[in-house]
Backbone as a ProteinNet text record, in pm:
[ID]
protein_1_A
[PRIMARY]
XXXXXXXXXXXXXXXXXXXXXXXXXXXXXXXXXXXXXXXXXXXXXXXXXXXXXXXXXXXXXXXXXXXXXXX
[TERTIARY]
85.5	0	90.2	48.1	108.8	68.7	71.1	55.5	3	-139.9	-142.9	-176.6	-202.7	-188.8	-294.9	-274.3	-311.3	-489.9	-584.9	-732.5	-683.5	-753.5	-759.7	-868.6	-999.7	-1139.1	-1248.4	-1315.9	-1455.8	-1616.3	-1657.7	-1751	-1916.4	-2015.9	-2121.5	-2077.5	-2082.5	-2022.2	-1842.9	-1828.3	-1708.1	-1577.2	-1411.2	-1348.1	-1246.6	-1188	-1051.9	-943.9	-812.5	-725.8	-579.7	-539.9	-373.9	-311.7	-285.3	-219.8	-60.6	34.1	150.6	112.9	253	209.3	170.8	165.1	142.1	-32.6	-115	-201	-306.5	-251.5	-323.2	-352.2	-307.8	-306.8	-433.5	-505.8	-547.7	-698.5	-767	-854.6	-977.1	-1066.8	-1158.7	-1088.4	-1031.9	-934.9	-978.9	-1013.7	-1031.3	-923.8	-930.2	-844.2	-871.6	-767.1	-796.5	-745.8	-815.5	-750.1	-668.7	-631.4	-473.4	-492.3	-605.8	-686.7	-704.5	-668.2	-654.6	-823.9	-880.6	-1057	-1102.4	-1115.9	-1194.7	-1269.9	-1217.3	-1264	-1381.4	-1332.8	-1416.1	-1328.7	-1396.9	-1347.4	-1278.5	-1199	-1162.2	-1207.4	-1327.5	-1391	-1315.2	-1227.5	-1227.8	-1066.2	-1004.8	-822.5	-873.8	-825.7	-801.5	-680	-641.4	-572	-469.7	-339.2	-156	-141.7	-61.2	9.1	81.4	163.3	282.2	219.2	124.4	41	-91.3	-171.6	-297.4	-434.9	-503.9	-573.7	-668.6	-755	-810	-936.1	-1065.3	-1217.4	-1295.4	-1236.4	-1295.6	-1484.1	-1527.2	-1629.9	-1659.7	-1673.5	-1668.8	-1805.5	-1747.1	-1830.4	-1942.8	-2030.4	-2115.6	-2006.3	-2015.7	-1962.7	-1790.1	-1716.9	-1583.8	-1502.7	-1384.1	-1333.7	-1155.3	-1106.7	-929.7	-901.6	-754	-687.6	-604.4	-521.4	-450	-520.3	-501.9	-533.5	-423.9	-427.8	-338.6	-418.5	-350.3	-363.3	-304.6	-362	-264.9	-163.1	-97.6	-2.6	157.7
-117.9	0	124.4	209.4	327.8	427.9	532	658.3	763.7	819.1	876.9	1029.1	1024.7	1205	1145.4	1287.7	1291.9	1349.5	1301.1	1377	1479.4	1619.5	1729.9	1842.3	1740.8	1866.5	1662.8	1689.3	1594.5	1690.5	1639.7	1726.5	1598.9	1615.5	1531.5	1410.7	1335.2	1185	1209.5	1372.2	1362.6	1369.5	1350	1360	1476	1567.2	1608.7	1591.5	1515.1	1467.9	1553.3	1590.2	1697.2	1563.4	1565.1	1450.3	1528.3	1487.6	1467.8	1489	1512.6	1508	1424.2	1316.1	1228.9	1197.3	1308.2	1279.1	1295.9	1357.6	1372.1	1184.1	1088.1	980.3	868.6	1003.8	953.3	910.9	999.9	1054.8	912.7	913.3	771.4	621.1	661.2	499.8	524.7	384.3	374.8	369.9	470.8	473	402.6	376.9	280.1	351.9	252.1	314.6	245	265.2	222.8	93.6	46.4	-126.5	-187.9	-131.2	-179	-219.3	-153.7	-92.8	-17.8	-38.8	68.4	202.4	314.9	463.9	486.2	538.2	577.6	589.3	668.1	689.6	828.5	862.2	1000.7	1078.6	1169.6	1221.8	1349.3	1409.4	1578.9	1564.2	1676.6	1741	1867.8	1966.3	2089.6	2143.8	2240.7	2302.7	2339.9	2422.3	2395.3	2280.5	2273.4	2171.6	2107.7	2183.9	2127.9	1991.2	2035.2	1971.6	2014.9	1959.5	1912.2	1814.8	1937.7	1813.7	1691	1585	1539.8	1503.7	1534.8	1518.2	1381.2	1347.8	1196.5	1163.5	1072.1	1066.5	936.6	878.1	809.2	719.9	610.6	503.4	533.8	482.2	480.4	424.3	528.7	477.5	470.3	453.5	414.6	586.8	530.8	673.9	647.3	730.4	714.3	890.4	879.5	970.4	969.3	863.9	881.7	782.3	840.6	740.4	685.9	588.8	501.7	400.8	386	363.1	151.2	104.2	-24.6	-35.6	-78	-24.9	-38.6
0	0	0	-117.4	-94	-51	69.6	134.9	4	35.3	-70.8	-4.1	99.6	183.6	282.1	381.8	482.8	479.8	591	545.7	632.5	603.8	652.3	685.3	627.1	632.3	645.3	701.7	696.5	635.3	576.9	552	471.1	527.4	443.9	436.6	329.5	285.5	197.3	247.8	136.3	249.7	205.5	283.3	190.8	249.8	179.2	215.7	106	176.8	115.4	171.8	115.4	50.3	-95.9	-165.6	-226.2	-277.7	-370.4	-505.8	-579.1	-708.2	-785.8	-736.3	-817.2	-845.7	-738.5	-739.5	-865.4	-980.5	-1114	-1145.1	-1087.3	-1143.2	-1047.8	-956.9	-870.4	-921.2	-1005.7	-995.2	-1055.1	-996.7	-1030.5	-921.3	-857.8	-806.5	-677.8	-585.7	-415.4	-389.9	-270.8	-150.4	-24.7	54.8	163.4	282.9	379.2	529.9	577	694.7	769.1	771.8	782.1	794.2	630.8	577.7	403.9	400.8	433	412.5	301.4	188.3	109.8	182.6	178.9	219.5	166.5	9	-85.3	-237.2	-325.2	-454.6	-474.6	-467.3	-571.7	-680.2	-658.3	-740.9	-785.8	-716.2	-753.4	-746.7	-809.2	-742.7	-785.6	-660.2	-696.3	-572	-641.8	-542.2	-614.6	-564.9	-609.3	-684.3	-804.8	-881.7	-786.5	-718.7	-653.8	-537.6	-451.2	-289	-343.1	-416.9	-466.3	-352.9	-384.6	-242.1	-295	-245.3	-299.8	-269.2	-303.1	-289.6	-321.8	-158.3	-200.6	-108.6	-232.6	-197.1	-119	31.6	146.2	131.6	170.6	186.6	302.4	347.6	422.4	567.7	677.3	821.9	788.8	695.3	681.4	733.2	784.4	860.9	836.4	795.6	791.3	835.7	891.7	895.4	787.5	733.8	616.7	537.2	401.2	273.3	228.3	162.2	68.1	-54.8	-130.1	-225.5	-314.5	-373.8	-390.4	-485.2	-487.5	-583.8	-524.3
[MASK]
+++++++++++++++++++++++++++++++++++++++++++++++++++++++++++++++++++++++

């Protein structure tokens, strides 16, 4: 599992998580929690090119502080 950023805002069913650059490659793919749990999906990037955040949309009840990714 790879570290894909930290969450930083909770909001509704969505989470926002501060991602890397690599996160243009994110977008449509589940992220997981520290328990290798499906979160949710990656619907959105906005932010800085450089630290891009990411608008993920959360499973029903599922909760992470950091996301990661498989890979």
């Amino acid at each position: 599992m790879e570290e894909v950023g930290k969450v930083v805002s909770r909001f509704n069913r969505f989470l926002v998580c501060r991602a890397g650059k690599k996160a243009k490659f994110l977008l449509g793919q589940t992220v997981y929690s520290e328990q290798k749990k499906p979160v949710g999906i990656v619907v959105d990037i906005f932010g800085p090119v450089e630290r891009p955040y990411l608008k993920v949309l959360k499973r029903n009840g599922e909760h992470a502080t950091t996301l990661y990714r498989k890979g």
